[in-house]
C-alpha positions in Angstrom: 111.3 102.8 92.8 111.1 99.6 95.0 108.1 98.0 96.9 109.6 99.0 100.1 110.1 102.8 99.7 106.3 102.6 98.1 105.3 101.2 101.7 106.9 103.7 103.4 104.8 106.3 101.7 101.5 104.4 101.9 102.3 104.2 105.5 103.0 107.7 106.0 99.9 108.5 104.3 98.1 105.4 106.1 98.5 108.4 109.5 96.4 110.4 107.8 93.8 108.8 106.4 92.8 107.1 108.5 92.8 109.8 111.3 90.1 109.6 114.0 89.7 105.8 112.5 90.7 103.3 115.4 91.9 99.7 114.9 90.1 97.3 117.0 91.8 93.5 118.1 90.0 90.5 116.7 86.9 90.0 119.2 86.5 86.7 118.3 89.9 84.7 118.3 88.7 81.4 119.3 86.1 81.8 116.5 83.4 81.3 118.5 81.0 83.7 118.6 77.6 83.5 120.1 74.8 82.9 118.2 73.4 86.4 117.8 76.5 87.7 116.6 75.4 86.3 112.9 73.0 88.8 112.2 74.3 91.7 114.5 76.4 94.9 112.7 77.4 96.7 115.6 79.6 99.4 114.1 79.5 99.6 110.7 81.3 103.3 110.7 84.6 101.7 112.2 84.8 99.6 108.9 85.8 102.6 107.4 89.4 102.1 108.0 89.5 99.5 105.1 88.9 102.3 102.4 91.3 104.7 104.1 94.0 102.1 103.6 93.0 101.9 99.9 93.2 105.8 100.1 96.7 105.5 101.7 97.5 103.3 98.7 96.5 105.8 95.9 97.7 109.0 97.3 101.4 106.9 97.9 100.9 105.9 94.6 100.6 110.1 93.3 103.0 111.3 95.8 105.4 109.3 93.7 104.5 109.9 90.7 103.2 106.2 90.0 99.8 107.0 89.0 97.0 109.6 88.6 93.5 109.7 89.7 90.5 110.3 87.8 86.7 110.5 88.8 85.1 108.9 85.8 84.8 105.2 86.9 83.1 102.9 84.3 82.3 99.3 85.2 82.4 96.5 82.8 79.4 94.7 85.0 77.5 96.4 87.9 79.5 95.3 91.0 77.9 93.1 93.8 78.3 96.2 96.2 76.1 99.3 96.3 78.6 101.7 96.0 78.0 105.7 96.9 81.4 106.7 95.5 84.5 105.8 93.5 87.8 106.9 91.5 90.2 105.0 89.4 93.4 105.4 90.2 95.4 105.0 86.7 99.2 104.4 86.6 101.1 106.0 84.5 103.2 102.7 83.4 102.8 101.4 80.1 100.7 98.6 80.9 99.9 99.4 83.9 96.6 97.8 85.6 94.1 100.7 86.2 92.7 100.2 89.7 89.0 101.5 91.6 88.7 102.6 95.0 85.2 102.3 95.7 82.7 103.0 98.9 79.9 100.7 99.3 77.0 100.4 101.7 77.5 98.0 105.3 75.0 98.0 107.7 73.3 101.3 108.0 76.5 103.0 106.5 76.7 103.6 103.0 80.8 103.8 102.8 82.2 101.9 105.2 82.9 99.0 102.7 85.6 99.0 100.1 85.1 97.4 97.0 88.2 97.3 94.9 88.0 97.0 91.0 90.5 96.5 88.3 90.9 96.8 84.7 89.1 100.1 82.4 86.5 98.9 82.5 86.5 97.7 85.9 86.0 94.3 87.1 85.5 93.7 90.8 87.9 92.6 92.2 87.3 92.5 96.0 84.5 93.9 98.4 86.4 94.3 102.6 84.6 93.3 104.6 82.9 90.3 102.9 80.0 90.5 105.3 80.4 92.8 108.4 78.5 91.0 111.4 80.0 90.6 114.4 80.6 86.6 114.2 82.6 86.9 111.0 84.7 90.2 112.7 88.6 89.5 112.5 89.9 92.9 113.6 91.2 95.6 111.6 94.4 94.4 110.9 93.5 91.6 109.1 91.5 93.2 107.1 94.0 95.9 106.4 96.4 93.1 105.4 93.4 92.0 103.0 93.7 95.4 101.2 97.2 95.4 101.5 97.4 91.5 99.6 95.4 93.0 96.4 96.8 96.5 96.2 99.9 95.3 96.7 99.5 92.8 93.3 97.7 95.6 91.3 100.7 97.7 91.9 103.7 95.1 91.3 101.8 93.5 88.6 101.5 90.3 90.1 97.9 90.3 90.1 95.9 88.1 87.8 92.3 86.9 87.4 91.2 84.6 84.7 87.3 84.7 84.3 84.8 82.2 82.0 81.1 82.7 82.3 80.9 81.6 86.8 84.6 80.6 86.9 87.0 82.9 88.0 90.6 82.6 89.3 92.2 85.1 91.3 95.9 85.1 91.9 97.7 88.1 94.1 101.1 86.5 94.0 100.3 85.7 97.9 97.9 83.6 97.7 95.1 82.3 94.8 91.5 81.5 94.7 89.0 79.9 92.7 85.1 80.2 92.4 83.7 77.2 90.5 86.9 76.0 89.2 88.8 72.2 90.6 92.1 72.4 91.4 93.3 70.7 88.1 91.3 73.2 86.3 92.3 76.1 87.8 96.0 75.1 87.2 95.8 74.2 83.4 93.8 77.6 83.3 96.8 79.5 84.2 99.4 77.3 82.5 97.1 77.8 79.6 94.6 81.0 79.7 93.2 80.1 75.9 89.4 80.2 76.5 89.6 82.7 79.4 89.7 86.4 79.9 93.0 86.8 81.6 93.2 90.2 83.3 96.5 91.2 84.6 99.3 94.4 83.9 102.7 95.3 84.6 104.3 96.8 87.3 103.3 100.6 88.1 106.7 100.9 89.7 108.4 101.1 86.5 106.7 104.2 85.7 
């Protein structure tokens, strides 16, 4: 199996999750939005298209055999999200990074945000969009290619995220981040992971 037949399917079954869910163009390309826009939600419903690309992912994922899913979601910490539903997706690879598709409350809907978990337990991982008001709205796509850039490293196994007490580092292969970590740190972190949790897995493709 290759990454690029595995797309094909998650786009195929991209059509039909997210049926009836529109894209929308990024309102605010100059990134300059008025004022106002930094409390406004005006549709939190259309967000919904971020966990149907998540969906897409997981039933790509079963369709070829990669993984299975499973209701029973335990968390190793509460996430940061209120979440109204989840499943773990769990691949059938031998070391295999389980994954969570979870729904979570934005605006005045309860599951149009996705947070994404990973691990069993789960760890959060990722919660699209990161805030929802109209100022900070990019359009869909981007945010599709947000769900895309850490599904896509759960799956291949290029995902990684070294945690110790408020430092964590989060590398998707595309790109990496750091949350109370320097630069030097963070790279003698991952050179060197003694002292941290490392969470990370093999490829599912080589199920």
């Amino acid at each position: 199996m290759t990454e690029d037949e595995l797309m094909v399917a998650v786009e195929r079954a991209f059509a039909i999750t997210s049926r009836d869910l529109p894209g929308w163009p990024d309102p605010n390309p100059e990134r300059r939005p008025a004022d106002d826009a930094y409390s406004r939600v005006t549709d939190a419903a259309r967000y919904r298209i971020v966990g149907a690309r998540a969906d897409a992912w997981a039933a790509a994922a079963v369709e070829l055999g990669l993984a299975r899913i499973v209701d029973r979601v335990d968390w190793a910490e509460a996430p940061g999200t209120k979440v109204s539903r989840s499943v773990m997706v769990v691949p059938e690879a031998i070391g295999g990074l389980p994954m969570v598709i979870a729904r979570s409350a934005l605006g005045d809907c309860d599951d149009a945000g996705l947070t994404l978990g990973a691990g069993r337990p789960a760890t959060q991982v990722v919660f699209v969009p990161d805030c929802g008001c109209d100022a900070c709205d990019s359009g869909s796509q981007d945010l599709i290619d947000l769900v895309d850039e850490y599904v896509r490293a759960i799956v291949t196994g290029r995902f990684r995220r070294l945690s110790q007490g408020q430092q964590v580092i989060t590398v998707t292969g595309e790109s990496s981040s750091s949350a109370n970590v320097d630069r030097r740190r963070s790279a003698a972190a991952l050179a060197d992971p003694r002292g941290w949790t490392d969470l990370r897995g093999t490829s599912w493709l080589s199920a």
